[in-house]
N, C-alpha and C positions, 0 to 999 in steps of 0.2 A: 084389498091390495096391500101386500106389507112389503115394505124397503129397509132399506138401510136410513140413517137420518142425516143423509149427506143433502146440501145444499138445492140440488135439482128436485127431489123428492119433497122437500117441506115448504115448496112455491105457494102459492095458490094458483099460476098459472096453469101447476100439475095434479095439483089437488082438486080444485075447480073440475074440470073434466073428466075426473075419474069419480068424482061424487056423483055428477049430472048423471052417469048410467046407472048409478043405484050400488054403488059398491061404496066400503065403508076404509078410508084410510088407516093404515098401521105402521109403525114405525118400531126394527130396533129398541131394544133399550140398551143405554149407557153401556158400554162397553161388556157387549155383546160381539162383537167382532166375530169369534168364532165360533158363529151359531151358523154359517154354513161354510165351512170350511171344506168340509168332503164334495162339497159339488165345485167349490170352487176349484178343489186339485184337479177333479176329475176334468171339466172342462178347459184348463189349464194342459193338462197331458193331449186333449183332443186336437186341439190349437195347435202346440207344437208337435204332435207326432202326426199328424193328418190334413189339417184344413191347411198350414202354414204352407206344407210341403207342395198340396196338389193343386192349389188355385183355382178352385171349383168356379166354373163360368157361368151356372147359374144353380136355381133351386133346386132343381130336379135331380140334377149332375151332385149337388153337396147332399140328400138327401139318400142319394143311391150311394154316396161317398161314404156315408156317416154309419149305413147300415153293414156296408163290408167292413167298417174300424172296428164297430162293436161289434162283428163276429168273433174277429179278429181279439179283441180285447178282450174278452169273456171266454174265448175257447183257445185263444194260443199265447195270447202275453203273459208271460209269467212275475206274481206280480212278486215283489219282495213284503210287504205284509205279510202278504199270506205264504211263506215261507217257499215262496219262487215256484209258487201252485199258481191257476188260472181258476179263478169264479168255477169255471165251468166245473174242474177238477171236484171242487169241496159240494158243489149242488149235487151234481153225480153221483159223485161215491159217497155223496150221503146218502142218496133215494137206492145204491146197490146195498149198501149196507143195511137197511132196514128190512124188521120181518118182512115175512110173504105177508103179500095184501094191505099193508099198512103202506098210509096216504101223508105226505107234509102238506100238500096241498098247493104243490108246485104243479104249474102245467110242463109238459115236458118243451124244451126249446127245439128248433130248426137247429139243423146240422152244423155245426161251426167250421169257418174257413172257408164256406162256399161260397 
């Protein structure tokens, strides 16, 4: 189990219990900070462009919620990184752009926006 080495993570009231099942604690090192920064945006943009908005009332409901965002954000957000293209755009027209019968070894995805 690896965390950050923020106060709650280095207990033993939290360590204690996640030893008991056999797993082995990890922490960060020293100024580390942005060692996950990309999930963190990512999750961050989810928060406010979806979960904030629609008040999902339960699991099932954020869960069916979270699958139409990332259709949505994979196949129609345009991101500005990627030069105001969608994920989907650069996977795509990379797998059309390659010879005949040459494999990246992407599965192909479900339809985006449905």
């Amino acid at each position: 189990m690896n965390s950050d080495q923020v106060s709650q993570f280095t207990r033993a009231k939290w360590i204690g219990p996640v030893e008991g099942l056999g797993m082995k604690v990890s922490h960060d090192g020293r100024g580390r900070a942005l060692d996950d920064v990309m999930a963190e945006r990512l999750w961050r943009t989810v928060k406010y462009e979806d979960i904030c908005l629609r008040e999902y009332a339960s699991t099932a409901e954020l869960r069916q919620g979270l699958g139409r965002y990332f259709d949505f954000f994979n196949g129609a957000r345009p991101h500005q990184a990627l030069d105001y293209r969608t994920p989907g755009e650069l996977v795509f027209g990379a797998l059309r752009n390659e010879p005949e019968g040459a494999s990246n070894g992407l599965a192909p995805l479900a339809s985006f926006g449905s």
